[in-house]
Every structure is written in structure tokens, then in C-alpha cells.
N, C-alpha and C positions, 0 to 999 in steps of 0.2 A: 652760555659757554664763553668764557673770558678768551684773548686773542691768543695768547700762551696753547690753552688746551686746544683751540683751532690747529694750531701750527704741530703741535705735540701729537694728536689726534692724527692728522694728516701725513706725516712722515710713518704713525704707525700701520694705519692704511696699505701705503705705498710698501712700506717693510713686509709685511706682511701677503700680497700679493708678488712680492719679488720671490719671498722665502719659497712659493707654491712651484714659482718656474726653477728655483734656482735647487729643489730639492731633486729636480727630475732631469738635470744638467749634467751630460757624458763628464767624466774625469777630464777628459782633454781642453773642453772647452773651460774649465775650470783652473786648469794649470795654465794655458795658454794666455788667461785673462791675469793670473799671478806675474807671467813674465814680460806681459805687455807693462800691467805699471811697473815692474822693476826697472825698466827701460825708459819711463816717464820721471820716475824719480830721478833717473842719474842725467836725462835731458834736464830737469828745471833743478839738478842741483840749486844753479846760483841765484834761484828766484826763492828756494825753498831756505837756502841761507841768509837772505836778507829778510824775509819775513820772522826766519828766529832772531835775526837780530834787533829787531822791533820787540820783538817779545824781553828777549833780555836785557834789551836796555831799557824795558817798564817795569822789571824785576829787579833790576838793580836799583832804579828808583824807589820802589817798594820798598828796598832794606831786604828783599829775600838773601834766607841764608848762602855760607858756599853752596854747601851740600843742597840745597834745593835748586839753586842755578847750571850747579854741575846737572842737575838730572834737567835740568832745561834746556842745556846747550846743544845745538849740533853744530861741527864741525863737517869736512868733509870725506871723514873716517867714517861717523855716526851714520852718514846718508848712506856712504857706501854700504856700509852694514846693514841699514834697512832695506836697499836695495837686494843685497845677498839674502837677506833673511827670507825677504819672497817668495826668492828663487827656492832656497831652501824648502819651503814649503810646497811650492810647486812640485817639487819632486818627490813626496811624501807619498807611498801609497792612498789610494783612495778609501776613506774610511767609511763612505757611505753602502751599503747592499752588501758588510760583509757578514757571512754565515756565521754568527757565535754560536751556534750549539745546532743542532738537528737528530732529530730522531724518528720513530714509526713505532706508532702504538698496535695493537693485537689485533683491530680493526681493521687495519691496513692504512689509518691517516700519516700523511708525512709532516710531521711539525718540525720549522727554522724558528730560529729568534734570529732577528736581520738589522742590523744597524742602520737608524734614520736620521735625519738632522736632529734636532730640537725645534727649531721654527725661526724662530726672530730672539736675537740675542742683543741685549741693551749693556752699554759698556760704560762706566760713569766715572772718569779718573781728571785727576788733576795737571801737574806739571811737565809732565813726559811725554813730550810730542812724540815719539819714536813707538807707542802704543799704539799710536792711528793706524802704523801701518802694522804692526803683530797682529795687532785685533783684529783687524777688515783680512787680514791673509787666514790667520782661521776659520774665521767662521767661513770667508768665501771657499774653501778646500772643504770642508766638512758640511758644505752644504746650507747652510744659516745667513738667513740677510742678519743685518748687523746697524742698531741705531749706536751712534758713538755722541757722547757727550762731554768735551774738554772743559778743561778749567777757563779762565781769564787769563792766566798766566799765560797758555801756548796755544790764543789762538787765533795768533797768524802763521804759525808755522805747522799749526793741525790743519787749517784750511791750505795752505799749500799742499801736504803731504794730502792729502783730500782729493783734491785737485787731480793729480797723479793719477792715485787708486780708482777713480771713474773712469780718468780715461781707458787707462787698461781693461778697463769689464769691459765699458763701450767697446773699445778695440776686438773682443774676441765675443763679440753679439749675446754676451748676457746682461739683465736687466740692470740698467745701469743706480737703479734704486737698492741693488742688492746691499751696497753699502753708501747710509746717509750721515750726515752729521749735525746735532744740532746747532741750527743758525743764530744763537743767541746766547749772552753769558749772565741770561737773569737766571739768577736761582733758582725761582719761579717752574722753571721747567724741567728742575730735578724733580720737585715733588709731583709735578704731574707724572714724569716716569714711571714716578714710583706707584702709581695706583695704576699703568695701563696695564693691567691683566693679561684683557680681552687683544691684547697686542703683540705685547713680549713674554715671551715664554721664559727666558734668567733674564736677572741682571748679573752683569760685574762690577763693584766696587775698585778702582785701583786709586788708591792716594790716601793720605793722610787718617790719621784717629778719626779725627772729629767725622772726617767724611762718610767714610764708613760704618760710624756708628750710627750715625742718622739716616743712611742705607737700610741699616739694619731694624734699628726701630721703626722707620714710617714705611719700607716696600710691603707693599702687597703681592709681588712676586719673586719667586724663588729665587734665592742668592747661591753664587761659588762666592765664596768671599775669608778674607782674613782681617782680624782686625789691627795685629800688628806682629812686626816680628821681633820678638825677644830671642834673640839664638844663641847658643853656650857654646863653648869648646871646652871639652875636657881634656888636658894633661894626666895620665895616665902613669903608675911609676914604672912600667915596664915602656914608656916614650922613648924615643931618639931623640935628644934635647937640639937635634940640629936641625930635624925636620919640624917639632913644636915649633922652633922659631921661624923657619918659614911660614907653615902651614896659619898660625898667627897672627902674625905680620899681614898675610893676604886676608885671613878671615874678617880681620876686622878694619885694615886702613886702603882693600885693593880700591873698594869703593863705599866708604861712607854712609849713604843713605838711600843703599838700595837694602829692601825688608831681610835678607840673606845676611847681614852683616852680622858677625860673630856680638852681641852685646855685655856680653859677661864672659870671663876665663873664669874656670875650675880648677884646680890643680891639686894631685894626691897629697895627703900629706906625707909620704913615705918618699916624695922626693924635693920637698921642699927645700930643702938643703943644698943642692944639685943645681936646680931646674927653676924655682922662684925670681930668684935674685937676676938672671939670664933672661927671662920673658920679660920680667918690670924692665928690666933697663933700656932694653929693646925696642919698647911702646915708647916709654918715655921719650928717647932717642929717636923715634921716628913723629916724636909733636904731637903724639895722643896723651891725651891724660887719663889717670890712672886713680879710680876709687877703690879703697882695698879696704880687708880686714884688718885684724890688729895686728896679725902675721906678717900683711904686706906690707904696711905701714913702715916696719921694720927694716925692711927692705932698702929704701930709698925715701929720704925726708920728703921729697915732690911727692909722694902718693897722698891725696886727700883722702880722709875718713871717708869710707863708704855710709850710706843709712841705709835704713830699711827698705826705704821706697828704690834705693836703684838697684837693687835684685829683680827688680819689678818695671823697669824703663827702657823702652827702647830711644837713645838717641839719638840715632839715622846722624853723629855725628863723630868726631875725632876724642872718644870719650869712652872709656870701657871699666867695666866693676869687676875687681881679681877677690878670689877667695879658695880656702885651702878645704879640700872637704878628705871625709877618711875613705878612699878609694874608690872603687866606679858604684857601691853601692850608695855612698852618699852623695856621690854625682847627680844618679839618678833620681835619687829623692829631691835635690834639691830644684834638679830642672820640673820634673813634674809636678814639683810643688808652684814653681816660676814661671816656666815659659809659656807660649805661649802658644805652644804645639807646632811651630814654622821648622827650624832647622834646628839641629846638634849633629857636633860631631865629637868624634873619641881618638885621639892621638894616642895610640899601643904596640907594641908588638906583638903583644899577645894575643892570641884569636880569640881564645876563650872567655877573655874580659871581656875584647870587641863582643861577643856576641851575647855577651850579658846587658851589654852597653844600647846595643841594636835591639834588642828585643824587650826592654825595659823602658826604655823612654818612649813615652806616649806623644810622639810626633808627627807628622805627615812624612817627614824625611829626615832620614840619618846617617850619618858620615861614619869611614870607619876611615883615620889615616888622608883626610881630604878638607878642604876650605868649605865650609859653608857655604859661599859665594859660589857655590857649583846649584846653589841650588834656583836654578833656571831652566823651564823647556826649553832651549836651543841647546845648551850643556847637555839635557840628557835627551839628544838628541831626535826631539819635537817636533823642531824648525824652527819655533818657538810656540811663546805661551802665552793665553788669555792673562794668566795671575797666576799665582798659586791661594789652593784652598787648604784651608785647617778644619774644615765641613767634617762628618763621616758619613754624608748623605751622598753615591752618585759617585761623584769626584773629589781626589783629597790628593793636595800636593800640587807640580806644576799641571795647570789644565791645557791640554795640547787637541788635537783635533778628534782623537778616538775620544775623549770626555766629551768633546761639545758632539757629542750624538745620542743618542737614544737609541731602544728598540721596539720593532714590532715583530708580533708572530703571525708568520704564514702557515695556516693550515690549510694540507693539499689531498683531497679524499679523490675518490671515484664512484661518490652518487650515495655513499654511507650517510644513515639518518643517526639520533641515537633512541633507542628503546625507548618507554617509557616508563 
């Protein structure tokens, strides 16, 4: 056994025995241990800011993009936020022992199906130190130790935020193993992850294409995972052209290169005339660039030829593909020809388009009159989110603490055998 899978091996161990106590741990002392690190976070703020700044000034030497720096940064807005976010979870009902179904068969048995953890949940994401702590707050509420594995890029500011999060379990006397982090940024010990079975019961993928798809192809255990997000807005000709342009403007420039960003606009062509010329100029005007049809082109000289391939690209940058289709039916044809099953949303006033719009697109999650960019557990109010999935296995969409659970059934007799 090479030192990697020693060390690998050994964390799953410890995960795995923490999961046993931490499955059978009162709600309280599980909130309690949420609000102790939220308290440790916003004590080592300024230790937690100097270690991301270590981080981003290696990323900036790197040449990493804005948009990838931006999701590296913490400021002392961001910490507060993960601090709140915590909290936020802390106060989440307890998802663990709750009764999804129960019934009594003719016999007189009582059968529950009762929400469990999962076990040990592996988290394997890149850039986003602010993960460390959504992640380790789910799975600790929902009952799951949790191995976290950061990229190179964030980590000295995942070992701070790390740091934190022990103390707080420590603090409120649960195992302080329930959440580890790997101590290493060899490679090496993704791929070990990825065959412990007999360890972790999911992984999460969060970060980049490449990352995820070699998630995808070499785990040998069960993924929630997306591979990217491609997400559309459709302009609608029954739109508010004042709210399109809001709604717009945020889907695609509020933030860049988080997977919720609007990557392609639609627009009917029954309102091109109206509504076109208003959205391009707009983007344009706010420093996005703009690949269109032959329609859009028209529009404003600045629009570049779109090609084939960027109906099909997610950017994760200031960069969006405009195209005119003939109303919400070719909307949807064209998303579910394209995306990538992550976000859409439909700018209308009409209910009845929205709901051709809503129940045609084959998505995890669908906007009717809303920013993409909502599409996060904390926004629909989670606390927050492992990821979101585009799975149809389990869990699909943001995964919040009711997903990271399972069930078993109690059956409850008084001495009943059955026939033979």
C-alpha cells in the first residue's frame, strides 16, 4: 500500500467511525457544534484572510482567470456569510428520524420509512474555499462525516476555514473526525477516493469540466454531480422588455462563473423588433460580449458570429450567445437539444406559455420571471448546498440536507410470524 492510500485509507477509517456516532447525535448537539464554528470563523476572520491571501496571490501568479479568482476570494463580507450560512443551517429542522410514509398492514404490522444519514460523504471540488464550510455544515446537520478534498488553489484558506469547523464540533463534544480534510494536493489522492467504496458512501464533484469528468469516469462510488452548466433565458413575446433587461443583466453578468449563469439568451421572434436591439445593447454596455445569429448580428456591428460549438459552451465568463427562435416551442427544443439540464428560465406574462415553458424543459430547475442565479440552496432556502445535481437518481437540483439522507424501514409487529 503506497503512503497516499495509507493516509487515504486512514481518514476513511476515522470518517467512517465518526459517521456511526454522529448518526445517533441529538439535533441540539449538532446545531450547537454549527454555531460554535460560526463563532470560530468570525474569531479567525483575519487569520482566515491572510491565508486566502496567500492563495490569491499563487493564483494570480498562475495567470488564473478573473472569474476564477473572483470564486477564490474572501473578503470580509464572504466570511461573514459563511459564518451566517452556518448559522443558517443550524436552524434547519432536523432531517434525520423524520417519518416519510407509515402505514399498518391486515396483520396488524406497523411499517415507517424514516430518514438516515447516508454514511460518509466525499466532497472533491476546486477553487471555492467558502465550500469547506457549506459542505462540512450539511453533511454535519444531516448527520454524515464528510472527507473534503480542495484543489491547490484554496489551500490555505480551506485549512483555515478547517481549522474553524473542528473547533466548533470539538466545542459542542462531537467527534471531532466527523469532518476531515485532505492533507495533501497530490493528485494522487483523488484517484484513491475515488475507488474507496468500502469508505464513502457519495462523492461530490464541485469544480471545473475536466474535474468532473474524471470523477465521473474513474469513481467507483456513487456520484450527485453535474457536469456543467449551460443555462438559457428565454425572452418571451408576451416579456416586460424592462424586466428582460433586468432579469438579464443579473442572469448572466451578477456573477460570471458560478454554474447558474445564464450562458445563452433566446428571444421570440415575434418580438425582435421591440426587445433585440434593447437586450444587445445592454450586455454590450455592461462589457459582455455578445455571439449571435444572423439576426443579432444586425443588431449592433460588436456582435461576433456565433458557431455551432457555442450553443454548446459554457463560459463561466463575460461572454454570452443571443439567438431568435419562433416562441417558447422552439425555446424549448432548442434548450433540450443544448443544455445541459442545470438552469432555464422564461421571461412572460403569460401563465400559460410559463407553463408550457416549466413543464417542457427537461431541467433540474426552472425559472418562470426569475434570474438563474437563484438557482442555489441558500436562495431556496436550504441553508445552503452540497452542489447541485442534473442526476435523476435520489437527488436532482440543489442538494440540501433532506438529499444528503437516505431511508430505512421500521417494522413494528407484536410477535406476528408470516405463514408459510
Amino acid at each position: 500500500m503506497t503512503d497516499i492510500q495509507t493516509l487515504m485509507f486512514d481518514l476513511g477509517d476515522r470518517a467512517r467511525a465518526a459517521a456511526r456516532l454522529l448518526a445517533q447525535a441529538p439535533d441540539a448537539a449538532k446545531a450547537a457544534a454549527l454555531r460554535e464554528a460560526a463563532a470560530a470563523l468570525r474569531a479567525t476572520a483575519p487569520a482566515i484572510a491572510a491565508a486566502n491571501g496567500q492563495d490569491m496571490a499563487a493564483g494570480a501568479a498562475k495567470g488564473l482567470s478573473a472569474a476564477m479568482l473572483d470564486r477564490l476570494m474572501l473578503d470580509d463580507k464572504r466570511i461573514e456569510a459563511m459564518a451566517k450560512g452556518l448559522e443558517d443551517v443550524a436552524a434547519l429542522p432536523d432531517p434525520v428520524g423524520r417519518v416519510l410514509a407509515e402505514w399498518d398492514r391486515p396483520n396488524g404490522l406497523h411499517i415507517e420509512r424514516v430518514a438516515v444519514p447516508l454514511g460518509v460523504i466525499g466532497i472533491i471540488y476546486e477553487s471555492r474555499p467558502n465550500v469547506t464550510a457549506d459542505a462540512a455544515a450539511l453533511c454535519l446537520k444531516s448527520g454524515n462525516a464528510a472527507i473534503l478534498r480542495g484543489g491547490s488553489e484554496s489551500i490555505h484558506s480551506a485549512t483555515a476555514i478547517m481549522t474553524a469547523l473542528r473547533a466548533g464540533i470539538r466545542a459542542a463534544d462531537l467527534p471531532e473526525d466527523s469532518v476531515q480534510m485532505v492533507p495533501t494536493t497530490d493528485r494522487a489522492a483523488v484517484g484513491v477516493m475515488l475507488t474507496m467504496d468500502k469508505h464513502i458512501d457519495v462523492i461530490v464533484p464541485r469544480g471545473g469540466k475536466g474535474l468532473v469528468a474524471r470523477v465521473k469516469a474513474e469513481s467507483k462510488v456513487p456520484l450527485f454531480q453535474h457536469l456543467e452548466g449551460i443555462c438559457h433565458t428565454y425572452v418571451d413575446k408576451d416579456a416586460d422588455l424592462a424586466m428582460a433587461l433586468d432579469v438579464v443583466k443579473n442572469a448572466k453578468l451578477r456573477r460570471t462563473g458560478v454554474c447558474g449563469s445564464t450562458e445563452t439568451l433566446l428571444v421570440d421572434k415575434a418580438v425582435a423588433a421591440s426587445h433585440l436591439a434593447p437586450l444587445v445593447t445592454m450586455l454590450l454596455e455592461s462589457s459582455c460580449e455578445v455571439r449571435g445569429d444572423a439576426a443579432t448580428q444586425e443588431v449592433d456591428a460588436r456582435v461576433i458570429a456565433a458557431t455551432a460549438a457555442d450553443w454548446d459552451t459554457e463560459y463561466l465568463d463575460s461572454i454570452i450567445s443571443v439567438k431568435l427562435v419562433d416562441g417558447v416551442q422552439g425555446a424549448v427544443e432548442h434548450i433540450n437539444r443544448h443544455s445541459s439540464q442545470h438552469t432555464e428560465a422564461i421571461i412572460t406574462a403569460n401563465p400559460a406559455t410559463a407553463e408550457v415553458f416549466l413543464n417542457g424543459c427537461d431541467s433540474a430547475i426552472v425559472c418562470w420571471n426569475a434570474s438563474t442565479q437563484f438557482a442555489d440552496g441558500g436562495e431556496f432556502g436550504m441553508g445552503a448546498e452540497i452542489g447541485i445535481s442534473t442526476g435523476r437518481m435520489h437527488a436532482r437540483g440543489p442538494v440540501g440536507i433532506e438529499q444528503l439522507c437516505t431511508f430505512k424501514y421500521k417494522v413494528l409487529g407484536s410477535g406476528q410470524i408470516r405463514p408459510g
